[in-house]
DOPAVEX-223556 format. One record per atom (N, C-alpha, C, O): residue in three letters; x, y, z. Coordinates in steps of 0.001 Angstrom, whole numbers, plus 500000, padded with zeros to 6 digits. Layout:
! DOPAVEX-223556
ALAXYZ/...
***
This chain:
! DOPAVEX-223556
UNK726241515745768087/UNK725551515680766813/UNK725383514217766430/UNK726205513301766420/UNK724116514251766125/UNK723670512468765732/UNK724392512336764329/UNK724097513143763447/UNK725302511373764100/UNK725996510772762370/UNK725378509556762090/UNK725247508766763025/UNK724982509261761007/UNK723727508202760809/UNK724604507662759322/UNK725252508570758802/UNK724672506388758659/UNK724758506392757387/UNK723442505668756902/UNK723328504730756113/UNK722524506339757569/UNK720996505475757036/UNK720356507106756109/UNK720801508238756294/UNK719435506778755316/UNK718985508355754998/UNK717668508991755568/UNK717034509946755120/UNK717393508126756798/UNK716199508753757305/UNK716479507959758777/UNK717107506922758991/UNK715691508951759797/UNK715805508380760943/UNK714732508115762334/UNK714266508913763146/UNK714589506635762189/UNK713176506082762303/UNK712594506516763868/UNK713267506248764863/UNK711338507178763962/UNK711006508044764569/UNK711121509414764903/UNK710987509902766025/UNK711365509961763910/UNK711785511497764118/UNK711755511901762617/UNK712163511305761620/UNK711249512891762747/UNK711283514456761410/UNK711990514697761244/UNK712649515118762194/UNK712470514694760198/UNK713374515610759347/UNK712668516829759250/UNK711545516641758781/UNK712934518133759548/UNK712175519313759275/UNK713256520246758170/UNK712942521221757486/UNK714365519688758258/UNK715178520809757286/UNK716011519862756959/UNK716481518947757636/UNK716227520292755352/UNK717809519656754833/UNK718794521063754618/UNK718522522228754331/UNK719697520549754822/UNK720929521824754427/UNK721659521582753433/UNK722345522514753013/UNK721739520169752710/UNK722337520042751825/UNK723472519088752067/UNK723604518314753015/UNK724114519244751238/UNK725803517832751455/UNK727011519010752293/UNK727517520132752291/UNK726947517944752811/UNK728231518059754134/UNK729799517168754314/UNK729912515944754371/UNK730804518090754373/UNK731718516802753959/UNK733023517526754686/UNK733222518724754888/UNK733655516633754933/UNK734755516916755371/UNK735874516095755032/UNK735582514908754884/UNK737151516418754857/UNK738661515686754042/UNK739532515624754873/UNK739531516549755686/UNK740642514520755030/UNK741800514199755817/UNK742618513980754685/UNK741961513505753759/UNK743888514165754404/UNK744918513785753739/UNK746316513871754827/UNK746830514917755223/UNK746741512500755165/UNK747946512317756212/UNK748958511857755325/UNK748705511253754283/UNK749900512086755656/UNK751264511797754894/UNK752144510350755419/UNK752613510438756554/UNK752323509393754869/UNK752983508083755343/UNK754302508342755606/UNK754992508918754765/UNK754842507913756897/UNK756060507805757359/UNK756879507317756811/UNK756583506128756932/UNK758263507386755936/UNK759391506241755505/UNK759535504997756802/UNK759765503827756500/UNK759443505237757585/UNK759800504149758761/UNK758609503258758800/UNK758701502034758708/UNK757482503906758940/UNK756170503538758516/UNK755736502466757729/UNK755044501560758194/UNK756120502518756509/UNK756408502018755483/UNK756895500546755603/UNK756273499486755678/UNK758211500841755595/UNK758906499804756259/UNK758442498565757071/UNK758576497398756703/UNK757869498993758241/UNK757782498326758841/UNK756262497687758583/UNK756064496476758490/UNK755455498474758505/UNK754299497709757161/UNK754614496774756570/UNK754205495663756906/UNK755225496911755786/UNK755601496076754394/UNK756621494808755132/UNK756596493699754597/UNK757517495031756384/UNK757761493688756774/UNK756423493117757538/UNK756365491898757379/UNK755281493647758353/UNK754092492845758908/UNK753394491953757581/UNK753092490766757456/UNK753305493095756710/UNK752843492231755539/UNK753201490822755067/UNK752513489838754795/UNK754288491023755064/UNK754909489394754532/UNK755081488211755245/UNK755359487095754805/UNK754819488696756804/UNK755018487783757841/UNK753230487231757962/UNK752955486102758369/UNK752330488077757605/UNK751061487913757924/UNK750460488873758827/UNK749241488960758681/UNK751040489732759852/UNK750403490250760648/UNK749819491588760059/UNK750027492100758959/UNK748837492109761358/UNK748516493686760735/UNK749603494772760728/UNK750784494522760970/UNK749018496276760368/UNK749817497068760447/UNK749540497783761380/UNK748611498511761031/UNK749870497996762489/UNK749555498633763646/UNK749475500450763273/UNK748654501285763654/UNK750757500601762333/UNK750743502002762190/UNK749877502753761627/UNK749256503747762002/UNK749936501674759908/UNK748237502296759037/UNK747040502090759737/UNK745993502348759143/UNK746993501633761000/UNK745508501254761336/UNK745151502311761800/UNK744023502772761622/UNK746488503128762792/UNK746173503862763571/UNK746030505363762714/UNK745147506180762977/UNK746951505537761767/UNK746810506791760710/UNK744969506677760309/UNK744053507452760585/UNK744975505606759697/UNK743524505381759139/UNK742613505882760674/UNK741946506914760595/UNK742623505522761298/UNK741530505993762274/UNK741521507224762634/UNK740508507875762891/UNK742957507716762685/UNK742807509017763235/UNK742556509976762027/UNK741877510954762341/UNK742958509922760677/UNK741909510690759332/UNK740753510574759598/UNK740156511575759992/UNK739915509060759445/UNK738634509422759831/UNK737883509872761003/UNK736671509706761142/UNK738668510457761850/UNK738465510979763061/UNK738146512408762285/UNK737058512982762323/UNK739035512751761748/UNK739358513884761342/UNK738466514698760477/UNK738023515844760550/UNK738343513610759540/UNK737239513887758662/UNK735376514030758699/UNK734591514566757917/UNK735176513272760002/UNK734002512895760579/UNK733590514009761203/UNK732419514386761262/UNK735098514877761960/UNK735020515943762366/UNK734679517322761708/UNK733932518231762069/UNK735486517160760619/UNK734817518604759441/UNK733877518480758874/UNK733498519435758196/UNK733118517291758899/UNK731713517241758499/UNK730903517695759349/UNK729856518289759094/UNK731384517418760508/UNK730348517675761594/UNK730117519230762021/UNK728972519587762297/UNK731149520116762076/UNK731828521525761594/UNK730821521895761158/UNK729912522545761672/UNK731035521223759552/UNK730340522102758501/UNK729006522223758851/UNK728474523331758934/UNK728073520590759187/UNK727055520819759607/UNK726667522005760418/UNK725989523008760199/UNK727328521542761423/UNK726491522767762596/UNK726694524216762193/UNK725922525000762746/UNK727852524903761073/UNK727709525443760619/UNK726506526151760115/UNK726244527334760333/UNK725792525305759414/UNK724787525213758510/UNK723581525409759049/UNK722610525686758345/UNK723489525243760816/UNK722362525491761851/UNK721473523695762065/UNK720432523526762700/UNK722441522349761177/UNK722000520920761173/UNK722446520844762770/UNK723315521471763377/UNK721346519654763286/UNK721814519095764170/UNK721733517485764038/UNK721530516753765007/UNK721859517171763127/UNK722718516057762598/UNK722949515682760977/UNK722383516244760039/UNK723912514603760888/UNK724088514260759638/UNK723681512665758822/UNK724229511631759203/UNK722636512670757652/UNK722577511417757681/UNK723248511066756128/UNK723635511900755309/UNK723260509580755989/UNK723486509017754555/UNK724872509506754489/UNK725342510106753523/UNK725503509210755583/UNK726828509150755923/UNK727991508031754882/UNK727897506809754997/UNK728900508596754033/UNK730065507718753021/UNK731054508078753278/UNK731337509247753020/UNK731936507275753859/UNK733502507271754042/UNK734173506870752651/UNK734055505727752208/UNK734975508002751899/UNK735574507215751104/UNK737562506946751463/UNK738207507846752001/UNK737988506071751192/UNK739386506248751592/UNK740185505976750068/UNK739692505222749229/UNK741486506704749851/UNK742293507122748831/UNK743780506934749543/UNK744201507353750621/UNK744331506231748632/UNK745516506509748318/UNK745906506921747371/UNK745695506421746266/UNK746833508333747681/UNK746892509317746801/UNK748931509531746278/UNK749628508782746962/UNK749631510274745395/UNK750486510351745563/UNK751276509541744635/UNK750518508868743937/UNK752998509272744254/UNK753295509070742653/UNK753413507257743002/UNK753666506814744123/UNK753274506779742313/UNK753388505413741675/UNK752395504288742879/UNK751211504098742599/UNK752839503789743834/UNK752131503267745077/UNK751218503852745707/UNK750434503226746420/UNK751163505303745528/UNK750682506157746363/UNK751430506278748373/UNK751554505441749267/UNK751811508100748241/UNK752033507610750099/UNK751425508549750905/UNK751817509033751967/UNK750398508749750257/UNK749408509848751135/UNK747948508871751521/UNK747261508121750827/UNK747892509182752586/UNK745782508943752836/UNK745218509428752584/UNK745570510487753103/UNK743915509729751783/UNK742932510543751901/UNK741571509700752311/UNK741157508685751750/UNK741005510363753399/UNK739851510042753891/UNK738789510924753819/UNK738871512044754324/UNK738173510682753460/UNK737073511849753054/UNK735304511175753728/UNK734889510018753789/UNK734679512425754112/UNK733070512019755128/UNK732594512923754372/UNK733015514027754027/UNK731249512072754047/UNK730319513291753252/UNK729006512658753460/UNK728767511450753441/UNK728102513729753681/UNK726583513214754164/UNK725745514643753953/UNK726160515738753573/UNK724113514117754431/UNK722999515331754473/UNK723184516019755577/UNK723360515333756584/UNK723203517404755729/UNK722918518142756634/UNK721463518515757106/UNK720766519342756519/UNK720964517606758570/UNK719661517830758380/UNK719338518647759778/UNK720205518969760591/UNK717988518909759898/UNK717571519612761333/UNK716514518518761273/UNK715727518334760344/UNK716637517658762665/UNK715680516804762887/UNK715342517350764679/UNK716013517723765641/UNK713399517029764246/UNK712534517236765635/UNK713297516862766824/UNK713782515731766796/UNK713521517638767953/UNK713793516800769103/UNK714900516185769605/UNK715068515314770459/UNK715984517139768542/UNK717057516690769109/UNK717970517719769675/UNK719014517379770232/
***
């Protein structure tokens, strides 16, 4: 399935919209996790762990959009928005990643 975050796609028809399409990740942060974050932080380096949580939500999420689409009889999605959340009490220690876009049927694909 073609994922686009443009809202039209140059050379080809749009012949059908299906509407908004979206899909949600919410991952839970490790105590160890944490930790060891918050010492990369202070030293300067990245966080190897949130990078990898973060990618694999929006893996996740990219994925139930894509679901829903084809659901819907789309064979692709455009005007594609990642939003990301931290969710949860005071700091927040949850991710939420969330994909939401058009469900379209375009010519020729």
């Amino acid at each position: 399935m073609l994922v686009l975050t443009t809202n039209t796609m140059e050379g080809k028809k749009i012949l059908k919209y299906y509407g908004l399409v979206s899909g949600e990740a919410i991952m839970g942060a490790n105590i160890f996790k944490d930790i060891f974050a918050g010492i990369r932080d202070i030293v300067g380096g990245r966080s190897a762990a949130y990078e990898k949580e973060l990618r694999a939500a929006k893996e996740i999420a990219i994925s139930e959009m894509i679901d829903q689409a084809r659901s819907l009889g789309a064979n692709a999605v455009i005007g594609v928005d990642l939003d990301y959340e931290t969710i949860g009490g005071g700091g927040g220690n949850m991710l939420m990643v969330s994909a939401s876009g058009t469900g379209v049927q375009v010519e020729g694909l």
